[in-house]
MMTF fields as JSON, N, C-alpha, C and O atoms, coordinates in Angstrom:
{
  "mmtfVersion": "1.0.0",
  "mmtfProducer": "UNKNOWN",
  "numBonds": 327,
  "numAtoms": 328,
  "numGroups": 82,
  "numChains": 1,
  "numModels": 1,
  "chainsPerModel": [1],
  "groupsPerChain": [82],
  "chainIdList": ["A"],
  "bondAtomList": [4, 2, 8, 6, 12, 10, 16, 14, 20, 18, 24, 22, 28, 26, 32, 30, 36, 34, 40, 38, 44, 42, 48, 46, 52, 50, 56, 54, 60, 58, 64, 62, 68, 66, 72, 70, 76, 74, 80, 78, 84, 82, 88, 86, 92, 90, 96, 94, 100, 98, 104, 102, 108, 106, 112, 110, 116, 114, 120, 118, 124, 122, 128, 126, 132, 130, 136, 134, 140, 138, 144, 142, 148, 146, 152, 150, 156, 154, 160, 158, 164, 162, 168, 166, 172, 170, 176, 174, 180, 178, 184, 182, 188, 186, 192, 190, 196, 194, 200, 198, 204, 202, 208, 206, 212, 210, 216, 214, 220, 218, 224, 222, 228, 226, 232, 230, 236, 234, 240, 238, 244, 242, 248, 246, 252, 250, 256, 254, 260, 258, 264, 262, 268, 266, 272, 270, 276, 274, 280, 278, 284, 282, 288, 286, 292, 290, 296, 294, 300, 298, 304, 302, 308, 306, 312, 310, 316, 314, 320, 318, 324, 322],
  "bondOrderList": [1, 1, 1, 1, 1, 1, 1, 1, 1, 1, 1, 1, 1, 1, 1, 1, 1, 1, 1, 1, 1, 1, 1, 1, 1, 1, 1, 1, 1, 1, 1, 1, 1, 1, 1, 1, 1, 1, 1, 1, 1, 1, 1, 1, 1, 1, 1, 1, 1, 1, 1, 1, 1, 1, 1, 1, 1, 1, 1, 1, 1, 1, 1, 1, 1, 1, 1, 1, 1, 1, 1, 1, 1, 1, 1, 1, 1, 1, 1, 1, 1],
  "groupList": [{"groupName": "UNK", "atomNameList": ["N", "CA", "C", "O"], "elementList": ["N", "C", "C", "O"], "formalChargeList": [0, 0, 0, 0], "bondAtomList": [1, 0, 2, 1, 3, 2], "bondOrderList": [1, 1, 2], "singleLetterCode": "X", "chemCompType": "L-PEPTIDE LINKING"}],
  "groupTypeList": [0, 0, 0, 0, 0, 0, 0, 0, 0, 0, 0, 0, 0, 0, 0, 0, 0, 0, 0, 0, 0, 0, 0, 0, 0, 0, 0, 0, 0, 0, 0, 0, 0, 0, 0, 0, 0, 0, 0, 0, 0, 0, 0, 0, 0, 0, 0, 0, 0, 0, 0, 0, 0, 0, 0, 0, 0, 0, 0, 0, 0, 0, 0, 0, 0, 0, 0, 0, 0, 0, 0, 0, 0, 0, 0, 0, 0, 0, 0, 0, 0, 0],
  "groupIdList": [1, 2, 3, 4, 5, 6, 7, 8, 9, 10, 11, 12, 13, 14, 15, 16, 17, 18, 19, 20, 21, 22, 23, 24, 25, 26, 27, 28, 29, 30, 31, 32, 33, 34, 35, 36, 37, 38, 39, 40, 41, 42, 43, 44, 45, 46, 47, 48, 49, 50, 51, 52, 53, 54, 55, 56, 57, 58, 59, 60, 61, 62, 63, 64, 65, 66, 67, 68, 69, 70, 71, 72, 73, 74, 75, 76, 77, 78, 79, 80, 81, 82],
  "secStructList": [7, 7, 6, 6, 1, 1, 1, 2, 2, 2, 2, 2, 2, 2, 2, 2, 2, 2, 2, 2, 2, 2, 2, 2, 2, 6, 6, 7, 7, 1, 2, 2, 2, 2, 2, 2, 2, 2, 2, 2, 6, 1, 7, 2, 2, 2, 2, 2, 2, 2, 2, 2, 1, 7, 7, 7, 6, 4, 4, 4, 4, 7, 2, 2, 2, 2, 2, 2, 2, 2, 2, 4, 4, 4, 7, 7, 7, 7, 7, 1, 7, 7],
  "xCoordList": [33.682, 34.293, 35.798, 36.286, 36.636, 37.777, 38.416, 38.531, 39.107, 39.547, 40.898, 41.675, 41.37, 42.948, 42.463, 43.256, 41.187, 41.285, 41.671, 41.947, 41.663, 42.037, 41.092, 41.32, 40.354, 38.936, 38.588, 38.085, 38.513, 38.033, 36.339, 35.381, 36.426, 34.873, 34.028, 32.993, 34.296, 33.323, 33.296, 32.22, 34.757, 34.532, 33.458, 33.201, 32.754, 32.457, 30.363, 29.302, 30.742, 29.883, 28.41, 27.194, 29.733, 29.177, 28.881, 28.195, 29.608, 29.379, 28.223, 27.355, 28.087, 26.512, 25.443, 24.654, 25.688, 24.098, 24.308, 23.178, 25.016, 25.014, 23.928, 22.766, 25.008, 24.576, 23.088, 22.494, 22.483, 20.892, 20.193, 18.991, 21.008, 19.905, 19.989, 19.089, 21.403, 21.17, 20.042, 19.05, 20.181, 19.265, 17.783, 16.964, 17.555, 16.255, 15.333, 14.228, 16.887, 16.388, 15.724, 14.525, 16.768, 16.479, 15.064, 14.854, 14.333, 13.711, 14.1, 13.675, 15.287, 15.774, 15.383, 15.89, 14.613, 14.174, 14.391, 14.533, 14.357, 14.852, 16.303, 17.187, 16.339, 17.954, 19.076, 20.259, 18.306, 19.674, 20.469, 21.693, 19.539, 19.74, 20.776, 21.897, 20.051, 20.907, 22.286, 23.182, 22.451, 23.755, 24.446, 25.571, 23.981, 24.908, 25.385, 26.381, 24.352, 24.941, 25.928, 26.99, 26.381, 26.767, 27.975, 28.921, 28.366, 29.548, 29.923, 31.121, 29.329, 30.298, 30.499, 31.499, 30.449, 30.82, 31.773, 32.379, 32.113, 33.183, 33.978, 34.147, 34.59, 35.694, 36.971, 37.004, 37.629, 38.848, 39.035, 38.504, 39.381, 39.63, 38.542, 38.72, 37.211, 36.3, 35.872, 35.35, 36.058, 35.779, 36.902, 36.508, 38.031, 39.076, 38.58, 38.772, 38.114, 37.741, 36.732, 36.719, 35.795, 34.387, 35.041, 35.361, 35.667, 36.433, 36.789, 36.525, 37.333, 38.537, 37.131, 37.478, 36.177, 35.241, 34.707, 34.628, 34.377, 33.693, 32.484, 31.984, 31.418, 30.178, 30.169, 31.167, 28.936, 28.087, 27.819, 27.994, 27.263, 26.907, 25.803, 25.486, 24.993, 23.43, 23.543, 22.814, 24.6, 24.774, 24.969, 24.623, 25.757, 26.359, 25.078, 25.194, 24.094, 23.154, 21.722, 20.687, 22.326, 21.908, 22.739, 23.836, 21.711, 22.618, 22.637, 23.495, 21.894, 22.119, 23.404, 24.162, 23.448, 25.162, 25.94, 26.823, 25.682, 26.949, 27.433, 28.624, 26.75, 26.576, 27.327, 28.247, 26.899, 27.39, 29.087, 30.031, 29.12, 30.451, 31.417, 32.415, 31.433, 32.064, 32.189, 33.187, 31.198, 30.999, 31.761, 32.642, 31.654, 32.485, 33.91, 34.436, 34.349, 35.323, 36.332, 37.496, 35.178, 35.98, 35.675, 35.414, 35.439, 34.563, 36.048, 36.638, 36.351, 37.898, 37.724, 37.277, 38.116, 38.213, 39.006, 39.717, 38.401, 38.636, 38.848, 37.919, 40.405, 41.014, 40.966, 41.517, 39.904, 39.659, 40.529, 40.507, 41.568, 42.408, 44.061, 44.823, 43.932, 45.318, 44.938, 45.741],
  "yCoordList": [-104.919, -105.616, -105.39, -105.574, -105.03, -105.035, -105.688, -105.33, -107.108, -108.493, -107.906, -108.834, -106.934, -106.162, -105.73, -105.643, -105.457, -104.739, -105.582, -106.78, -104.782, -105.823, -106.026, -106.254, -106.005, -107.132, -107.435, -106.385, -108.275, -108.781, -109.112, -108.833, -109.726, -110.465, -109.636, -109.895, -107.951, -107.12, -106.157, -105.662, -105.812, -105.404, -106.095, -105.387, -107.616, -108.528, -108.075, -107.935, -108.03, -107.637, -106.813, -107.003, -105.429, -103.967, -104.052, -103.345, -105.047, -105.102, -105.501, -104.995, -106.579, -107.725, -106.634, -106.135, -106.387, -105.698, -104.193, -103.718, -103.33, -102.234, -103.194, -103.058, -104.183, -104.9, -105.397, -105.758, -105.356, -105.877, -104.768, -104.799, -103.335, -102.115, -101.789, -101.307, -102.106, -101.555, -102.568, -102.002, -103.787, -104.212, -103.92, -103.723, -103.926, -103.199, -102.407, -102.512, -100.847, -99.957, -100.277, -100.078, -100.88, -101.079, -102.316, -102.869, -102.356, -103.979, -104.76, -104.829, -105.429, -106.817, -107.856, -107.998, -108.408, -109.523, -111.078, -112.235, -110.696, -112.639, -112.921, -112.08, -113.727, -114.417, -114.625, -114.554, -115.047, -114.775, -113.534, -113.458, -112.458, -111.193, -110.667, -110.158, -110.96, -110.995, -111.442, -110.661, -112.623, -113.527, -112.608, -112.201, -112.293, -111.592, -110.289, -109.704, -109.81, -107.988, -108.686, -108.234, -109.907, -109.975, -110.376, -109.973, -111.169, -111.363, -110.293, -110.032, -109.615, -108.294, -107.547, -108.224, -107.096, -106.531, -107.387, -106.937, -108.603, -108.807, -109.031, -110.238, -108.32, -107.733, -108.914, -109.866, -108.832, -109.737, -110.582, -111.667, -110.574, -111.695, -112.326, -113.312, -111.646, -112.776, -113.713, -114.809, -113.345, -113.665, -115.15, -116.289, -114.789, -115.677, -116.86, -118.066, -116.425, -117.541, -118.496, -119.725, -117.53, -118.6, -118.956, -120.111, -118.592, -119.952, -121.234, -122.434, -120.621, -121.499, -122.449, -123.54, -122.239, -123.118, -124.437, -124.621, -125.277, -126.287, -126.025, -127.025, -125.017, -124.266, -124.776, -124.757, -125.207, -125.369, -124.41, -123.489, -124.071, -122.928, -122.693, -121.598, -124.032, -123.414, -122.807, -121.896, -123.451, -122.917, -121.28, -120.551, -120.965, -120.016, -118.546, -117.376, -119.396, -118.646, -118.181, -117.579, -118.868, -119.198, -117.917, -118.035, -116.829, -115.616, -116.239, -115.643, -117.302, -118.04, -118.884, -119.339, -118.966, -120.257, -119.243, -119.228, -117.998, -117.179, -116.833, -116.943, -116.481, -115.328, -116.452, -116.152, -117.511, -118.791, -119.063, -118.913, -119.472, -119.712, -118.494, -118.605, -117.339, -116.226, -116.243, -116.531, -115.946, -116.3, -117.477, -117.18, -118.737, -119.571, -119.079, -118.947, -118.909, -118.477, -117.657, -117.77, -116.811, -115.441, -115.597, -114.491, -116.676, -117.042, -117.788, -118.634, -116.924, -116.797, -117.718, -117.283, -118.75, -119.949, -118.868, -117.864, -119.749, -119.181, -119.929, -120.396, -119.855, -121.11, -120.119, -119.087, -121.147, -120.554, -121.008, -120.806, -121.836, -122.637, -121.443, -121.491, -120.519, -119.673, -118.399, -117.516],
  "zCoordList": [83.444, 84.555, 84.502, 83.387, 85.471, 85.728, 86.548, 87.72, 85.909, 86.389, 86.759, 86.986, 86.879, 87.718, 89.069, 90.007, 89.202, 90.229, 91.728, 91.671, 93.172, 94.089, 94.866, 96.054, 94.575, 95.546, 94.369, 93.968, 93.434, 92.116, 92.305, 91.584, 93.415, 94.11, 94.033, 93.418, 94.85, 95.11, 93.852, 93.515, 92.971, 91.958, 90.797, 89.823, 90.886, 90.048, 90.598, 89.989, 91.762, 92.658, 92.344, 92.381, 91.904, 91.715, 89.822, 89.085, 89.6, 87.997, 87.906, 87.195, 88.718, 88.192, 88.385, 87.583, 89.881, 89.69, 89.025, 89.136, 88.486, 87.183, 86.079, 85.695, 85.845, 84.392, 84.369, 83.353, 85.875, 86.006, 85.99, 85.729, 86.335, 85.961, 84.772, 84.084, 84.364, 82.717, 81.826, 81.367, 81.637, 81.619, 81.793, 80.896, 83.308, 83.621, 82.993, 82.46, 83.448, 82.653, 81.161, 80.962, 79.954, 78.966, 78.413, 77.334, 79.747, 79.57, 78.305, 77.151, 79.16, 78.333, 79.366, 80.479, 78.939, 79.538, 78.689, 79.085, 77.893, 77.298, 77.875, 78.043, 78.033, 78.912, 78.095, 78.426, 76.332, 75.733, 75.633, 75.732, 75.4, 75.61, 76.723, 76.734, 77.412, 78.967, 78.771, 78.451, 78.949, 78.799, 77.715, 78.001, 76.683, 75.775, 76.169, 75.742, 77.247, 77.661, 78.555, 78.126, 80.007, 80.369, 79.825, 80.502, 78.628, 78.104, 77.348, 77.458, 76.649, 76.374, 77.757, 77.992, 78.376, 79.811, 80.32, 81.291, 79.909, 81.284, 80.333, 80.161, 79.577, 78.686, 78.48, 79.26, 77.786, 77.203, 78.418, 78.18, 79.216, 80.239, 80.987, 81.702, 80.784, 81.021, 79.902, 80.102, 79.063, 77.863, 77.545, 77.293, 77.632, 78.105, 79.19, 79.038, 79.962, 80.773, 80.706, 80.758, 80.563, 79.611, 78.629, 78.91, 77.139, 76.204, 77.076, 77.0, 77.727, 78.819, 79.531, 79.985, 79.608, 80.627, 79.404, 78.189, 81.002, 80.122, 80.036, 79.519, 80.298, 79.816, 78.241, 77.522, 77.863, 76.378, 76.016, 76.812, 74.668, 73.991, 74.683, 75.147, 74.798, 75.379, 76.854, 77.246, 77.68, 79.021, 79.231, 80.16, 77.825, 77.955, 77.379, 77.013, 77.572, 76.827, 77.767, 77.48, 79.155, 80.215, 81.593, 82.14, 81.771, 82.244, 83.864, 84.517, 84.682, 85.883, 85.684, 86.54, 84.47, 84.536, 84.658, 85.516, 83.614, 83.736, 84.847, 85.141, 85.409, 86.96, 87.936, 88.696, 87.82, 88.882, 88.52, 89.295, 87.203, 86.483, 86.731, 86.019, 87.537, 87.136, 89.164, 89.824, 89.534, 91.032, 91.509, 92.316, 91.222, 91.475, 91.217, 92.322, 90.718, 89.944, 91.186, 91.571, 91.53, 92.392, 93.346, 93.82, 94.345, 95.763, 95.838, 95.167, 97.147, 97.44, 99.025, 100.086, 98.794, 99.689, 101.496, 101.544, 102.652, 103.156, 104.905, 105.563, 105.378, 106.043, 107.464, 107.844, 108.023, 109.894, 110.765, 111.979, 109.954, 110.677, 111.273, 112.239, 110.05, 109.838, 111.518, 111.818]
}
């Protein structure tokens, strides 16, 4: 994952689903598994941020919290008013 780039959202995007074929490909199917390919992939500053979260160990072990916690994250608010 590359948290510099400038659409961060769609760069986060194109990461998730890579990281669900690599997966795939490799049938990893247990979720801790999962959760763990997804936190090594989102490299020093995601990594930074999950520390930074109030996510539990068990949450974090949980590849639907991740995916949400990271999504929230980059779901770029958006004013119909401007």
């Amino acid at each position: 994952m590359t948290w510099e780039a400038p659409n961060a959202a769609e760069t986060f995007r194109i990461f998730k689903q890579k990281l669900l074929l690599v997966c795939e490909d490799n049938d990893v199917q247990d979720p801790k598994k999962v959760a763990r390919k997804i936190q090594i992939g989102i490299n020093d500053e995601g990594l930074r941020r999950l520390n930074a979260s109030s996510l539990s160990e068990v949450d974090k072990e949980d590849p639907a919290k991740l995916w949400k916690f990271f999504e929230d994250q980059l779901r770029v608010s958006v004013n119909f008013r401007i």
